[in-house]
mmCIF file of the N, C-alpha and C atoms, coordinates in Angstrom:
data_MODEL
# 
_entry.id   MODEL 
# 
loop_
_atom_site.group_PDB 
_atom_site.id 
_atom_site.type_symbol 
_atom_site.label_atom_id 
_atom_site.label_alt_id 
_atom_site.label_comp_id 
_atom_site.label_asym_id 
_atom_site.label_entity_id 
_atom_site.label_seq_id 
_atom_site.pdbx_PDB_ins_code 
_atom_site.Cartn_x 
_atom_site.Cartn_y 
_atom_site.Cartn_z 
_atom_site.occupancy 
_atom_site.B_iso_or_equiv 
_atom_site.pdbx_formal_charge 
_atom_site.auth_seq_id 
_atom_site.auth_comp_id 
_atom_site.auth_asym_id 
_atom_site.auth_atom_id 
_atom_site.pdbx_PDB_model_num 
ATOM 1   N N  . UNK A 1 1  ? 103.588 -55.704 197.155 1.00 0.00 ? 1  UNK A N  1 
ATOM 2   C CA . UNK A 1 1  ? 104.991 -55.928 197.268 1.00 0.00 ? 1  UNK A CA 1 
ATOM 3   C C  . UNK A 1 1  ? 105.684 -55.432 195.997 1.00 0.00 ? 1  UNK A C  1 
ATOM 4   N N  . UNK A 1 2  ? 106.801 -54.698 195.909 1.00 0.00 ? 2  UNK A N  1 
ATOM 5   C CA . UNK A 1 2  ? 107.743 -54.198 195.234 1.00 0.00 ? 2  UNK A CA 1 
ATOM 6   C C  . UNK A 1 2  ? 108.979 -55.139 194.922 1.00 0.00 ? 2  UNK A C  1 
ATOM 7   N N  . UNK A 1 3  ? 109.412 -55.174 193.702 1.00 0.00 ? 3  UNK A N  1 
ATOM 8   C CA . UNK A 1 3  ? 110.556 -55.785 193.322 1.00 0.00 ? 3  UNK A CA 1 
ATOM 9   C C  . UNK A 1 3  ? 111.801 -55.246 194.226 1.00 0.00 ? 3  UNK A C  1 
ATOM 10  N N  . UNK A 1 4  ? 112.763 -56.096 194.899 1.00 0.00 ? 4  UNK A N  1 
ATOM 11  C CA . UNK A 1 4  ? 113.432 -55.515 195.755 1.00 0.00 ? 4  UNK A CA 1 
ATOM 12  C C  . UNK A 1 4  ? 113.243 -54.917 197.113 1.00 0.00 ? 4  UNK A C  1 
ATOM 13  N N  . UNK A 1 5  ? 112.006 -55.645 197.925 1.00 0.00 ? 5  UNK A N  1 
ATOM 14  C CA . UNK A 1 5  ? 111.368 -55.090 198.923 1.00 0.00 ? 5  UNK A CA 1 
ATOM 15  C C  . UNK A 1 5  ? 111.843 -56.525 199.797 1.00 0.00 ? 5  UNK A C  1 
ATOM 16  N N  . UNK A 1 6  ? 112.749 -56.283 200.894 1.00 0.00 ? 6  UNK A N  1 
ATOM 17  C CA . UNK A 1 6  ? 112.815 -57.164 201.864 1.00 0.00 ? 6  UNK A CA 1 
ATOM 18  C C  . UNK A 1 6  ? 111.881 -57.751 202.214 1.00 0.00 ? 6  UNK A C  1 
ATOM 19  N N  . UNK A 1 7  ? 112.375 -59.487 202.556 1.00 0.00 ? 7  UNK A N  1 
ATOM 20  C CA . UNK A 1 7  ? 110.617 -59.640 203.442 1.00 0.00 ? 7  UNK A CA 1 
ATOM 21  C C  . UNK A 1 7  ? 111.092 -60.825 204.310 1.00 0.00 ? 7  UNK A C  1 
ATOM 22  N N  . UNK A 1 8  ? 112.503 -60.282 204.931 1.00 0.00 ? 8  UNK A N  1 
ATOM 23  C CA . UNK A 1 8  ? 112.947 -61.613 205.795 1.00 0.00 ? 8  UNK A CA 1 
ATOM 24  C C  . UNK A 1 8  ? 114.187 -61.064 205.966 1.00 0.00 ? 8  UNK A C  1 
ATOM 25  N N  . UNK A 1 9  ? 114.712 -61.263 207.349 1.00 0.00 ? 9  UNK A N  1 
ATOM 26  C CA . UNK A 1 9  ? 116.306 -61.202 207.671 1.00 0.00 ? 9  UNK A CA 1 
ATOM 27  C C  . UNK A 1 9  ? 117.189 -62.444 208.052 1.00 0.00 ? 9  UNK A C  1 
ATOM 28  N N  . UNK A 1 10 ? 118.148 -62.838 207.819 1.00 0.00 ? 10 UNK A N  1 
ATOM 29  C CA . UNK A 1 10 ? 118.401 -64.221 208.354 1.00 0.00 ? 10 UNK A CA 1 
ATOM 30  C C  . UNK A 1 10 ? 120.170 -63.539 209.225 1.00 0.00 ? 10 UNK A C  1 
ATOM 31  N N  . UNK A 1 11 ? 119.872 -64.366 210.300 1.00 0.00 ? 11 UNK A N  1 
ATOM 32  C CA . UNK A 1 11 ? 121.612 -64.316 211.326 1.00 0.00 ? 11 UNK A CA 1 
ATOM 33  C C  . UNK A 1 11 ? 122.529 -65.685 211.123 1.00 0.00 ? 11 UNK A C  1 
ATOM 34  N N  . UNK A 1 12 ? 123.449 -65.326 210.254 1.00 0.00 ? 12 UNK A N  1 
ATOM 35  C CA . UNK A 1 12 ? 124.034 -67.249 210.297 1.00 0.00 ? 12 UNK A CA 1 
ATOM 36  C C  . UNK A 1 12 ? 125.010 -67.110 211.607 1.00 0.00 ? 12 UNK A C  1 
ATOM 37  N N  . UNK A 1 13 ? 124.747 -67.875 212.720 1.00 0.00 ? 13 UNK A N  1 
ATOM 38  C CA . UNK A 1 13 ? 125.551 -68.305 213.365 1.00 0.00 ? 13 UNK A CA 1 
ATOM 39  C C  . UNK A 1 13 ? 126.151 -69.580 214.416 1.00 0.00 ? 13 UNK A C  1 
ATOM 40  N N  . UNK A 1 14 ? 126.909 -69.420 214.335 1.00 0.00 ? 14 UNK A N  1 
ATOM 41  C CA . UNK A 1 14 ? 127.364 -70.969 215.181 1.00 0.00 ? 14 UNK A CA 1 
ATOM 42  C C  . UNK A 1 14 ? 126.351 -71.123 216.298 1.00 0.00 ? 14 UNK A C  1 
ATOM 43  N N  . UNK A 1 15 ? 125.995 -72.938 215.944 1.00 0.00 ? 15 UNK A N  1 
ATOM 44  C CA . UNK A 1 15 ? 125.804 -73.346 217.320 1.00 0.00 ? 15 UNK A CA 1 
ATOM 45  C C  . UNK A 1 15 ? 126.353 -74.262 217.974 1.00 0.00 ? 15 UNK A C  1 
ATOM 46  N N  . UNK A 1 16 ? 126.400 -74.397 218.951 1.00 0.00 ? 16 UNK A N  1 
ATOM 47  C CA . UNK A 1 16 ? 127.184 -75.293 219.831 1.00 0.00 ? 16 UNK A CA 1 
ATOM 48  C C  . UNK A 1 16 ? 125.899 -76.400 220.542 1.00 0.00 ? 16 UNK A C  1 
ATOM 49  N N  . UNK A 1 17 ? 126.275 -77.482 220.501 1.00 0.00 ? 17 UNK A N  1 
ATOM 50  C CA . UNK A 1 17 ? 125.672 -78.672 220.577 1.00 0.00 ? 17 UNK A CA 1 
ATOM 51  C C  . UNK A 1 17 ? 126.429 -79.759 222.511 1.00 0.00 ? 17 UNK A C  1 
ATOM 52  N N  . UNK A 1 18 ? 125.628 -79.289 223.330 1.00 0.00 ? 18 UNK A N  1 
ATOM 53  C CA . UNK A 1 18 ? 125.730 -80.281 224.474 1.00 0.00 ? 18 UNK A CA 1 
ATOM 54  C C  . UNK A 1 18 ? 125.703 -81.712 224.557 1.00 0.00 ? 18 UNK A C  1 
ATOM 55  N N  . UNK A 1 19 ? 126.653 -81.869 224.915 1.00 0.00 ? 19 UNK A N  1 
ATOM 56  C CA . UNK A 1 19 ? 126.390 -83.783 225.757 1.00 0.00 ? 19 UNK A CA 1 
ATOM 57  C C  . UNK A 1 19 ? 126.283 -83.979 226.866 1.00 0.00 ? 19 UNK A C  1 
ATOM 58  N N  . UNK A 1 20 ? 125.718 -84.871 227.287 1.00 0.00 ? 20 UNK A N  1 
ATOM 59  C CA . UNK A 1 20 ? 124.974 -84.910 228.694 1.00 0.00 ? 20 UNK A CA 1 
ATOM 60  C C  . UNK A 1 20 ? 125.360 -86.723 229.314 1.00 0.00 ? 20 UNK A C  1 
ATOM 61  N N  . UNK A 1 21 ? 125.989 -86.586 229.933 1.00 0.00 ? 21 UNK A N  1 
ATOM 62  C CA . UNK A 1 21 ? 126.094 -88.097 230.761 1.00 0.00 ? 21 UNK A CA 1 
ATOM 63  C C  . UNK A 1 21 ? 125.255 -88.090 231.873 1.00 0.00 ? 21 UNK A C  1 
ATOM 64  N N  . UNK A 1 22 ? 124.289 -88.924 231.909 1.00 0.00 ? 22 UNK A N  1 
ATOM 65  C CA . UNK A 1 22 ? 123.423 -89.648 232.960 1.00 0.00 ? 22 UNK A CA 1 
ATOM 66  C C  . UNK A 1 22 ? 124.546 -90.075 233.857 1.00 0.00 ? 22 UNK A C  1 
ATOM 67  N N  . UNK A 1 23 ? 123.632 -90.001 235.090 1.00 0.00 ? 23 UNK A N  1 
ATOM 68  C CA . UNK A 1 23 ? 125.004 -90.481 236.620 1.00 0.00 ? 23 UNK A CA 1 
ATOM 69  C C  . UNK A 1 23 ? 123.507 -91.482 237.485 1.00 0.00 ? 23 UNK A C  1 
ATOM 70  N N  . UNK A 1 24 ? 124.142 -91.780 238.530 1.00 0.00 ? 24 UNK A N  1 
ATOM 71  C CA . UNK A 1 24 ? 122.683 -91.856 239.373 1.00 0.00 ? 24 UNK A CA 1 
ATOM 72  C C  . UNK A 1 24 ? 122.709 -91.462 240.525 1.00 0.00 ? 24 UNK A C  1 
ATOM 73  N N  . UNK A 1 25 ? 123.919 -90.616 240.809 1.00 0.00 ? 25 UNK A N  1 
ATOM 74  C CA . UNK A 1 25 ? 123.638 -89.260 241.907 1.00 0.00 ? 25 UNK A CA 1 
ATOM 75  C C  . UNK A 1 25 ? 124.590 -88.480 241.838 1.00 0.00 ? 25 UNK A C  1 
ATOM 76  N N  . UNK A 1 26 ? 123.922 -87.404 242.292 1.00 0.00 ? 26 UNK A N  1 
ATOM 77  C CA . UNK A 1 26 ? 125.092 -86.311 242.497 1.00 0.00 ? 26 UNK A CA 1 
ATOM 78  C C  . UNK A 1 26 ? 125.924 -86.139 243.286 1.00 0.00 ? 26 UNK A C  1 
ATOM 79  N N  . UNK A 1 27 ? 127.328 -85.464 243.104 1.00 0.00 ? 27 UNK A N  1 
ATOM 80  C CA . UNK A 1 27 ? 127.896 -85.151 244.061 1.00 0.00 ? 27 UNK A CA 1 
ATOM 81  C C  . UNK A 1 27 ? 127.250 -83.693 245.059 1.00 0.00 ? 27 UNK A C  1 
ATOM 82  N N  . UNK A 1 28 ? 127.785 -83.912 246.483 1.00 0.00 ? 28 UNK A N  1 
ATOM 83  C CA . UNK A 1 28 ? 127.618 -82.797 247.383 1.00 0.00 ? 28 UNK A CA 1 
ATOM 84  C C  . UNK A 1 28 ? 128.341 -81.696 246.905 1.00 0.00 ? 28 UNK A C  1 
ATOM 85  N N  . UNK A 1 29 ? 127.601 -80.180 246.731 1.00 0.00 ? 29 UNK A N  1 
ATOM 86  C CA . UNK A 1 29 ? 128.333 -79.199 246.060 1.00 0.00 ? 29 UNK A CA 1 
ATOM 87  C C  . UNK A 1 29 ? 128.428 -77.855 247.442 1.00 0.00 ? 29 UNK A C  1 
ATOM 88  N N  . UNK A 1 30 ? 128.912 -77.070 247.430 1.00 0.00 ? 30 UNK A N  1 
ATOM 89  C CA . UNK A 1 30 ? 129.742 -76.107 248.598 1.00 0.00 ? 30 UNK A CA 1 
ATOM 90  C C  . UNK A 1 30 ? 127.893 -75.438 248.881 1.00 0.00 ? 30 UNK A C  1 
ATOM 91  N N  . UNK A 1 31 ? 127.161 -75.386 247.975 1.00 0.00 ? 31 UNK A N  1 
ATOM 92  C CA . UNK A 1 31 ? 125.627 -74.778 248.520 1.00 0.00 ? 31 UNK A CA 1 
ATOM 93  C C  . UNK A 1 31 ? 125.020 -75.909 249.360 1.00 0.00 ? 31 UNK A C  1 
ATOM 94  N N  . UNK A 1 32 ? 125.271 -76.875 249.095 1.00 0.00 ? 32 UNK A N  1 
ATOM 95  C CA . UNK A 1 32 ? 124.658 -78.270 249.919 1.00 0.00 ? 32 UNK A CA 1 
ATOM 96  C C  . UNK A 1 32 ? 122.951 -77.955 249.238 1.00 0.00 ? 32 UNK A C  1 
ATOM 97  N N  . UNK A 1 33 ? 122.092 -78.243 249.956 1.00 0.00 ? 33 UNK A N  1 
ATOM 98  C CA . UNK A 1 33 ? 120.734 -78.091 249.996 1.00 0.00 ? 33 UNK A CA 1 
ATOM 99  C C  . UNK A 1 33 ? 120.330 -76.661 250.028 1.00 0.00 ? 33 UNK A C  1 
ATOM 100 N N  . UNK A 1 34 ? 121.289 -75.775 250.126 1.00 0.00 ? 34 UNK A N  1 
ATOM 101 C CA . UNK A 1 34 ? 120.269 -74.497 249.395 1.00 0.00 ? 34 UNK A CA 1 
ATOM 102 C C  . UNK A 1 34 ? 119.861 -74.213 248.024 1.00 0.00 ? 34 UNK A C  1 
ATOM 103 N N  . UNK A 1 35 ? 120.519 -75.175 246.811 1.00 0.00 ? 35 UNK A N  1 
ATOM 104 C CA . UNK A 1 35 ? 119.835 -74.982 245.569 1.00 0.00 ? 35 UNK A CA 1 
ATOM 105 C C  . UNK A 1 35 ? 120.958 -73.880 244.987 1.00 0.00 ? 35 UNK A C  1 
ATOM 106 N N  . UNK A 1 36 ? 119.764 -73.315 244.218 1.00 0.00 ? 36 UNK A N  1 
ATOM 107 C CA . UNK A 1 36 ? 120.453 -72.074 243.181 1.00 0.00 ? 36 UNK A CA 1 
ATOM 108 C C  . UNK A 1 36 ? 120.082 -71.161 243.842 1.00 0.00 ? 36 UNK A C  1 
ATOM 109 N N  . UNK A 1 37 ? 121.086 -70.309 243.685 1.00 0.00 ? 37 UNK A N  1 
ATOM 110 C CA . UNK A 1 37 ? 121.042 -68.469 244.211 1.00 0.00 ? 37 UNK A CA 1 
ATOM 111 C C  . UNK A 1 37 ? 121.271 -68.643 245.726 1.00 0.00 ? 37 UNK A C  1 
ATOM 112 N N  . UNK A 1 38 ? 121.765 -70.230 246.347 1.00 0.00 ? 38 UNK A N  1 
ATOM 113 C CA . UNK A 1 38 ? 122.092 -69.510 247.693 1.00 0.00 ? 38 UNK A CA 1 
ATOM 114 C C  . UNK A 1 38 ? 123.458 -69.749 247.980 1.00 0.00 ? 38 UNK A C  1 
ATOM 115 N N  . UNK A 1 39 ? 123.802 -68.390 248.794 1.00 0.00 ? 39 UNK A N  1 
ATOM 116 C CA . UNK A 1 39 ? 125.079 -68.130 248.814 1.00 0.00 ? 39 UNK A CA 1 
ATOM 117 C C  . UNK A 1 39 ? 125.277 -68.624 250.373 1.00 0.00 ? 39 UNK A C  1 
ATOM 118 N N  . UNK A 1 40 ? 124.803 -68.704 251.035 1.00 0.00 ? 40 UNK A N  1 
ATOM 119 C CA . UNK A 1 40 ? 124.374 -68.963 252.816 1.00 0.00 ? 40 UNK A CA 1 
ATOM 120 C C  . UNK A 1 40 ? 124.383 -67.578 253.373 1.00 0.00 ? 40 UNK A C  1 
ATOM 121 N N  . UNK A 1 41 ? 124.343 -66.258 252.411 1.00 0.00 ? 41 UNK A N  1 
ATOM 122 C CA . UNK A 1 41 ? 124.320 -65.023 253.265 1.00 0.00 ? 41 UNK A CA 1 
ATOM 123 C C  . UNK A 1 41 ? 122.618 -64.719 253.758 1.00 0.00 ? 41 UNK A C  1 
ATOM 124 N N  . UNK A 1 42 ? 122.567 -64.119 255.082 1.00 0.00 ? 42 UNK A N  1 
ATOM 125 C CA . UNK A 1 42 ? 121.387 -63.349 254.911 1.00 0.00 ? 42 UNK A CA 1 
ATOM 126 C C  . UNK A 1 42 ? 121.447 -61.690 254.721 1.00 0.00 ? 42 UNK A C  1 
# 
């Protein structure tokens, strides 16, 4: 290793921090029981 030889990069950036409220059910959403990714097309 050389004086002045990188040996690490650092990214400062924001993070953003979630809150989460517990329920004890969900509401009915416009997919109903198809989940994720369904649109009702075939």
């Amino acid at each position: 290793m050389e004086h002045g030889d990188r040996i690490a990069q650092l990214i400062v950036s924001k993070v953003d921090h979630a809150s989460f409220i517990q329920v004890e059910a969900l509401s009915e959403t416009e997919r109903s029981a198809g989940g994720y990714g369904s649109t009702g097309r075939k």
